[in-house]
N, C-alpha and C positions, 0 to 999 in steps of 0.2 A: 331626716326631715321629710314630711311628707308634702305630697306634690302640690299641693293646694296650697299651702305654706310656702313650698318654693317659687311660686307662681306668683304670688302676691310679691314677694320677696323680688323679683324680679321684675316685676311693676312699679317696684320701688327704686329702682335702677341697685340692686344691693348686686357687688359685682359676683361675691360666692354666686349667688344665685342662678347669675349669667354662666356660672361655668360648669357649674355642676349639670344647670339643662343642655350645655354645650356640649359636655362627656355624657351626657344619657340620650340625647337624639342626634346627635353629632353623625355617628356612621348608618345610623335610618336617613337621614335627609342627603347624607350620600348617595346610597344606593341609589334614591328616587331619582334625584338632580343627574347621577351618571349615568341611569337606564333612559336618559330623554336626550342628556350633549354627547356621552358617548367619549367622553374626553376627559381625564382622572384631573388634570391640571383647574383647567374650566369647572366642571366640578365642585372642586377645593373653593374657587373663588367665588362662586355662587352661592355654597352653604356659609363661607365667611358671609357674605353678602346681605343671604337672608337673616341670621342671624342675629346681623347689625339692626335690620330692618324692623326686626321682630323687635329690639332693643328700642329702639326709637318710636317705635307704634305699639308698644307691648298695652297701652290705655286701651287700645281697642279691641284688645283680647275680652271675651267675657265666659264665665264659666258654663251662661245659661245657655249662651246659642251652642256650645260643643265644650270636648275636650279643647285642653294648649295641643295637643300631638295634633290634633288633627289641624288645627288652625298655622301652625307652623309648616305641615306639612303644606298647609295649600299656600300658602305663600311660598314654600322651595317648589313646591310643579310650575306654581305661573313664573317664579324669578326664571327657572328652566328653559319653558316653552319661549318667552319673551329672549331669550339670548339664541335661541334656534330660530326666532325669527329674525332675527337681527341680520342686517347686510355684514357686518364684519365677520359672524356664526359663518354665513352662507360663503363669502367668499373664502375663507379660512378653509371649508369643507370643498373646493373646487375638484382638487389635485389628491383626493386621495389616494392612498397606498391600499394595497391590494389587502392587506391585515385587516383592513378595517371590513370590507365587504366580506370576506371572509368569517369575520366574527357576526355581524349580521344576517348571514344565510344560515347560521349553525345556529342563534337565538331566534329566532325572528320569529319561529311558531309557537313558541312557549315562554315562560317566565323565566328566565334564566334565574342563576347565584346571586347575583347581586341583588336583584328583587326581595330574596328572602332574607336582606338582607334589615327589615322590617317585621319577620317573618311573618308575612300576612299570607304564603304561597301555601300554604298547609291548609287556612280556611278556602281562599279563589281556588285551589283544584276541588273543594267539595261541591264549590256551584254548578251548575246546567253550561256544557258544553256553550250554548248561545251566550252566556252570562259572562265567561270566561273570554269571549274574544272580545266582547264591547269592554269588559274592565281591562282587561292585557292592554288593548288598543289607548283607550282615552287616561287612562291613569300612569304605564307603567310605559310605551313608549311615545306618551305626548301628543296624541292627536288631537284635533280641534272635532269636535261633534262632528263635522262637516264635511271633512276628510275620513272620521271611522265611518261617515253613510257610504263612501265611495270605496273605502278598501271592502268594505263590506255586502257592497250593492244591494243595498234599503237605504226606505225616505230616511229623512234625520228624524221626521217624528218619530219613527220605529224609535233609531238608536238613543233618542233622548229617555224613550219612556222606558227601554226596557235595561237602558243606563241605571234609573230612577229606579226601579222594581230589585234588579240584581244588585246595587248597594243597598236595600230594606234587608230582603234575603241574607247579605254577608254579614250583616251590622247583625241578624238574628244566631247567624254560626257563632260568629264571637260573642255574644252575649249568654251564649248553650253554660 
């Protein structure tokens, strides 16, 4: 079936439809949802989440403004970022185990496994070094625009605009 048929189909609440997109972006909206909570269980229950979400709003999907990937995706980054802001996120994260920081200092500069796990890591390594930390930062481990000017020490005008320019730029690699 092809994806625009499925899509529809899935606007229709038809449940095939719901599952088949479930088994085709299912372990993409993982990776993203894991590279931001960091937490496989969490996770799990956010891509359920979003899922649902997508399920119950799938009306306001539209084909003109984008793909469904991408639209689904951005509802699993903000369901993500919204559970890491959350007070139960934060205090859950108080006491952790030395595993955890440990795996953070060993990702932390680069795109890890899981990321590709989208495989979008093949196009982001061909970007401009500058381009690479603003997407790593705001896409792949959850920052707010405002928080990547501060790891990054530039205004946010900087990181918005050249946020804006390096997704043109990768939207052209994958297009190549």
């Amino acid at each position: 079936m092809e994806l625009e048929e499925l899509v529809t189909k899935f606007q229709q609440k038809d449940q095939k439809a719901f599952e088949q997109l479930y088994d085709m972006y299912g372990d993409s909206m993982h990776g993203v949802i894991y590279n931001i909570v960091r937490d496989n269980d969490i996770a799990e229950e956010i891509m359920q989440d979003v899922f649902i979400k997508a399920w119950n709003n799938s009306a306001s999907y539209s084909a003109e403004k984008g793909r469904f990937f991408t639209w689904i995706l951005n509802i699993a980054r903000n369901a993500a970022i919204d559970k890491t802001r959350s007070k139960a996120f934060k205090n859950s994260k108080k006491n952790l185990d030395a595993e955890y920081f440990v795996d953070i200092l060993q990702t932390s500069d680069n795109l890890d496994d899981k990321t590709d796990a989208i495989g979008i890591k093949k196009f982001v390594s061909k970007l401009a070094k500058k381009c690479i930390e603003v997407i790593e930062l705001l896409y792949f481990k959850g920052y707010t625009q405002q928080e990547a000017s501060e790891a990054l020490d530039m205004p946010i005008g900087t990181v918005k605009t050249r946020n804006r320019n390096c997704i043109k730029e990768l939207r052209n690699i994958v297009l190549r």
